[in-house]
N, C-alpha and C positions, 0 to 999 in steps of 0.2 A: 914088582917094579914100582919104585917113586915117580911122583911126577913132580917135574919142576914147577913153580906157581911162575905168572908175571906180575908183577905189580903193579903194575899199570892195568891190567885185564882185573885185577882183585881190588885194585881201588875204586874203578867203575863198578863193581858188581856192589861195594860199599857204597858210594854217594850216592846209587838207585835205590838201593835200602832204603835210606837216611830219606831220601827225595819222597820215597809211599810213604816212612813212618811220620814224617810231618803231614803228609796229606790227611790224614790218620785220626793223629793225636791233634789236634790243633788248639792246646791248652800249655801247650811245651815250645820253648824256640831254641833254634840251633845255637849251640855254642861251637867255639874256634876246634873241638877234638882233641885239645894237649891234656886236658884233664875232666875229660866229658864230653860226649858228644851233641847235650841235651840239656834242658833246666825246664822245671814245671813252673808251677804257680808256687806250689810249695816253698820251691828253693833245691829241692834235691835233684842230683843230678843223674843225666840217666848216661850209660854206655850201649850204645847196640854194636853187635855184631852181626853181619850178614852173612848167611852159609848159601853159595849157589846150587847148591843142591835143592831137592825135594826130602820131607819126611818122610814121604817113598823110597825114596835113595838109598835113605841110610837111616840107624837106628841110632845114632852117636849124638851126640855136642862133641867138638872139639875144643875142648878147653884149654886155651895158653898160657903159659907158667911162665915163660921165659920168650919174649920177643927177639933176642940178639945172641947170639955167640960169648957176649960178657955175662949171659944170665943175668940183664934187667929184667925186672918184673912185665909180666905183659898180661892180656886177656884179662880177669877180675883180678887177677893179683896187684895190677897196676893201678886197677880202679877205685882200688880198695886204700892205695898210697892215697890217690884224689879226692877220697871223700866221696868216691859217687857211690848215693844208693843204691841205684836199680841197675841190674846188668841184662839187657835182654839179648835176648837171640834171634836170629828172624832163617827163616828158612825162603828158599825160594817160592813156594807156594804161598808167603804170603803168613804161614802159621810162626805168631811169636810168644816166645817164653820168657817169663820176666822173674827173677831173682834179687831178692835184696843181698847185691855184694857180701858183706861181711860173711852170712851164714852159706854162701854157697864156697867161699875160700876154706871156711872150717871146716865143710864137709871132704871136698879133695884135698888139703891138706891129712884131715884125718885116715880119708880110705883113697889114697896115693898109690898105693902097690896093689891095690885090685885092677887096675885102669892100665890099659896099655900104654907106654908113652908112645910118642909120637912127634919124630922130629918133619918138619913143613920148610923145605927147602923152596927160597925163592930165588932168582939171580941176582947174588952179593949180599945174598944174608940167609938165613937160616931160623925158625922158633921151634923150642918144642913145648912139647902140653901133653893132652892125654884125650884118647877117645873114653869119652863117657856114655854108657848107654842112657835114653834119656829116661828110661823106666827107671834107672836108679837114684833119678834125682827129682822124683814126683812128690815125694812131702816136701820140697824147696822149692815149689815152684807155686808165686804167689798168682800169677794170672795168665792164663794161655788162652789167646783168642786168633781168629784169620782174621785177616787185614784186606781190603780189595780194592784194587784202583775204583 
């Protein structure tokens, strides 16, 4: 059985993310989220994603391909159109995964038909992407730390 998402519950469960990950990071300021969620000192930009789950939960990344029904780009694939470096992950525990975009796109592009898809129905849209196990994406993963209020 699917579940429907709300958007409204999935966008609060994001700007609490975003809300610890600046508590956090406090070398980074938020940018507007049309093509980044983040900017360091650097210049590079970062994308988070929040999973309201636990690493207990589940053993996946959800990775998004396609945001829309038109099959635009979404999840790194879009990040990757904007130029942003770093694509992290955050789980509800607090535990986050951080990927420099380009090489984590080559990787699922490359091994795409290992990976379950997975279409993520919300009301009046729809994305799909792929359950990633996260053990298989441990040599791409430049830094995993816990985060805590």
């Amino acid at each position: 059985m699917s579940k429907t998402f709300d958007f409204k519950e999935q966008l609060e469960v994001g700007n609490a993310g975003e809300e610890l990950f600046l508590k956090f990071y406090t070398d980074i300021r938020r940018l507007d989220g049309r093509k980044g969620d983040f900017i360091g000192k650097s210049g590079r930009k970062i994308e988070l994603k929040t999973d309201s789950r636990t690493t207990g939960e589940t053993k996946n990344f959800f990775i998004e391909q396609y945001r829309d029904e038109q099959l635009n780009p979404g999840g790194p694939f879009q990040s990757l159109q904007h130029e942003v470096y770093y694509f992290t992950y955050m789980f509800a525990d607090g535990i986050i995964y951080w990927f420099e975009t380009a090489a984590l796109v080559a990787h699922i592009e490359k091994h795409a038909e290992k990976y379950q898809q997975r279409t993520i129905q919300n009301k009046g849209w729809s994305a799909m992407g792929y359950l990633v196990p996260r053990a298989s994406l441990e040599d791409l993963i430049i830094k995993k730390e816990r985060i805590n209020e």
